[in-house]
C-alpha positions, 0 to 999 in steps of 0.5 A: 722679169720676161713674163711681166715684159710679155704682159706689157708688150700687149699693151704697147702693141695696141699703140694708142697714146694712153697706152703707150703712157700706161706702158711706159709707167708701168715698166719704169714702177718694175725696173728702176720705180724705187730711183727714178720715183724717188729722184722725182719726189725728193726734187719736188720736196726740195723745191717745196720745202722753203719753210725748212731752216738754212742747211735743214734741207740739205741733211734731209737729202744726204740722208736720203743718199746715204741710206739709199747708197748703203742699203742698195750695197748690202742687199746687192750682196744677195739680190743675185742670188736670190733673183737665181734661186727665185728663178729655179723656184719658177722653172720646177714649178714649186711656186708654193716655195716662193713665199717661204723663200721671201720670208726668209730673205726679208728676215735676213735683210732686216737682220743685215741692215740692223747690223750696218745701220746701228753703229751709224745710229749710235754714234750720230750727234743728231736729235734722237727722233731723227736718227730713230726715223733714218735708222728704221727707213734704213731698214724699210728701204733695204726690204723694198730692194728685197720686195723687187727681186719678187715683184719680177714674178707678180702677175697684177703688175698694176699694182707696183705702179699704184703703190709707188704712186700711193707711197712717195705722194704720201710721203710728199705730202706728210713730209710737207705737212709734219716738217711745217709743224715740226721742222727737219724731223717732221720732214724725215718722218713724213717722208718714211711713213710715205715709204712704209706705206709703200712697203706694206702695200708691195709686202701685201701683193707678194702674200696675196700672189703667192699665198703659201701655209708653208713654213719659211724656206732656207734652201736658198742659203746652199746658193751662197755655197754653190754660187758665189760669183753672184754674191761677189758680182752682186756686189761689185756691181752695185758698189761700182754704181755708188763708189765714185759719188762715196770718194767724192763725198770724202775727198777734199772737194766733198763738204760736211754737211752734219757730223760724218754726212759729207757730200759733193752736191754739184756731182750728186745733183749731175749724176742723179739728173742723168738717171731720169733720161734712161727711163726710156731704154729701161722701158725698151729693154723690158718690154722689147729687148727681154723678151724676145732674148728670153724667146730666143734662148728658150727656143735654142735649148728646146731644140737640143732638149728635142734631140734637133740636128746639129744644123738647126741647133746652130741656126737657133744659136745664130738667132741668139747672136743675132738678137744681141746685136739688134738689142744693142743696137736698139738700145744704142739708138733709143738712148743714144737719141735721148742722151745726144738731145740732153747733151745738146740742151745741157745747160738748159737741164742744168739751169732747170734742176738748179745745178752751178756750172760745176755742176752742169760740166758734170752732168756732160759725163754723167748723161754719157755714163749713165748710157754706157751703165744701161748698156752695161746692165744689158749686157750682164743680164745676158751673161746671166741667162748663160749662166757665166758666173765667173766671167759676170764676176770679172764684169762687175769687178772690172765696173768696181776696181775702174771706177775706184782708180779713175776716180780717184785719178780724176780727183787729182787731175782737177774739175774739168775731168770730173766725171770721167771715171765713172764714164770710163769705168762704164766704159771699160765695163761694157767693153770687157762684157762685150768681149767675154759674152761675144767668146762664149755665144760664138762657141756656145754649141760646144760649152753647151755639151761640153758643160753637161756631167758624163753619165756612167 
């Protein structure tokens, strides 16, 4: 996503307020537009929805967690893949391949999230028109995920922000309006048309860019041979994220919401807080942090690609250490900032989302997490601009099987360390993608050439 970051820094270096604004809006639409926009519409549906009976309110959003969790898990499985084989598409200057290639990924998204979604559908004792309406938002969601991958090399970066905005505004509006007339399922089924709108308004700009009379591409399948590591990190990942708010939802402090919906709402609602105070590191790393990381590594491989010295192949490799460490230390102190600040008025924080006590001594942890997980999140995408497969897989795989552990120690420890296992699972994450990224910077001159086939 450097390119689009290129294009957004000239809007911050004009340094004016609405700039600064634009610009902040816009990156937030590109990195994370499908949660954080989401997180705010389903706040203020809440606050809004007093017309819903008791209890309707709270199926409507663990429906919405569900299908937001499951979906971002089973497209998390390709999305590395696909984000890498996209990104060699780019450097062959094939662009006419890109097209065919998302056709393809969004018919198999669609296939896939038929696949996961119909057992649940079929055997959920809720009205029919209900289970319909999740099932196809299921799906609607799943391609959305899909559509971002690609949205990373779409040129008119307006446009993503104009249709978060058109999207969910509308699907706030009809989610009011049709539950007025026809209770939860009216809630639900405004609230999907807002986001089939917004898929088809992405789903356009995608056709429009890369217009393409190619037929559909499946190259892209020989990557799942060749690599993988990014299926399983993809993976891992993204099941780290969610698999401490699943074990919560089915543990003895979760409760039943409807038939299988179970959820553990002081922890959902803590955690889901904490994600909005990244916005502003989001913003920093894709405007600031990947491009001149992308600049860095460019400059290092066209030196060996120019056949340069020894000596000033080793100061562009010193100029990539450098970067790293003052990306993290930028990062460290934007987020640093904003996370000491909501610390500090927790309770205030608390009190302005509704969560109970519980709910606020989790937030704590979560505002600390969700810090470490951003810097996580760096610090992997670093590994993959290495290309360091296996050791992005023990990354993600450390995220997931910490998380699953501590987690579950958490449980047994009682209230006041909930929260700690996601913490520490970030935690030991960051430290472990530190370690194996450090180790192979320090000695990239040598896995550089040693990596390249001898030829006869």
């Amino acid at each position: 996503m450097a390119g689009i970051g290129f294009k957004l820094r000239r809007i911050f270096e004009k340094d004016s307020y609405i700039d600064n604004v634009r610009g902040l809006l816009y990156s937030t639409a590109l990195a994370g537009g499908t949660i954080f926009f989401s997180i705010l519409c389903l706040i203020l549906l809440a606050i809004f929805s007093t017309f819903l009976r008791q209890g309707e309110m709270s199926i409507f959003l663990v429906t919405i967690v569900y299908i937001f969790a499951f979906s971002l898990i089973s497209t998390g499985v390709s999305q590395l893949l696909i984000t890498r084989y996209l990104s060699d598409l780019i450097y062959v200057e094939k662009i006419e391949r890109i097209l065919p290639t998302f056709t393809t990924a969004l018919g198999m998204t669609v296939i896939v999230q038929i696949l996961i979604g119909l057992p649940f559908v079929l055997s959920w004792n809720i009205a029919f028109v209900y289970k319909v309406t999740a099932f196809v938002l299921f799906i609607i969601i799943g391609c959305v995920w899909q559509l971002m991958t690609f949205l990373s090399a779409v040129k008119n970066y307006k446009v993503v922000l104009y249709a978060f905005v058109i999207g969910l505004g509308l699907g706030f509006i009809l989610a009011l309006v049709l539950g007025r007339k026809f209770g939860l399922t009216g809630f639900l089924h405004g609230y999907a048309i807002g986001q089939l709108v917004l898929f088809f308004i992405l789903l356009s700009r995608i056709f429009i860019e890369f217009g393409s009379t190619s037929r559909p591409n499946f190259d892209m399948f020989r990557y799942f041979k060749v690599m993988p590591g990014l299926v399983i990190a993809g993976f891992c990942y993204n099941l780290g994220i969610w698999i401490d708010k699943i074990i919560f939802w089915f543990s003895p402090e979760g409760s039943q919401i409807h038939s299988f919906l179970y959820a553990f709402t002081d922890y959902d609602g803590a955690t889901f807080v904490a994600y909005l105070t990244v916005i502003p590191s989001y913003t920093y790393f894709f405007v600031k942090v990947e491009t001149e990381f992308f600049s860095r590594i460019r400059f290092y491989f066209q030196a060996i690609l120019n056949k340069a010295s020894l000596k000033q192949i080793h100061e562009t490799k010193e100029n990539i250490t450098a970067t790293v460490k003052e990306s993290l230390i930028g990062l460290i102190k934007i987020q640093g900032v904003v996370t000491l600040i909501c610390l500090f008025f927790s309770n205030e924080l608390a009190t302005l989302f509704g969560l109970p006590p519980l709910g606020a001594l989790i937030l704590e942890k979560a505002l600390v997490a969700v810090f470490l997980q951003m810097l996580l999140l760096t610090l992997m995408i670093f590994m993959m601009y290495f290309d360091i497969k296996s050791q992005l897989v023990v990354v993600a795989a450390v995220f997931a099987v910490s998380n699953i552990v501590l987690t579950f120690l958490s449980l047994n420890l009682g209230y006041f360390f909930y929260g700690y296992g996601y913490l520490f699972a970030c935690l030991l994450a960051v430290i472990a993608s530190y370690i194996l990224l450090n180790r192979h910077v320090q000695d990239l001159e040598y896995r550089t050439f040693s990596g390249q086939p001898l030829i006869n």
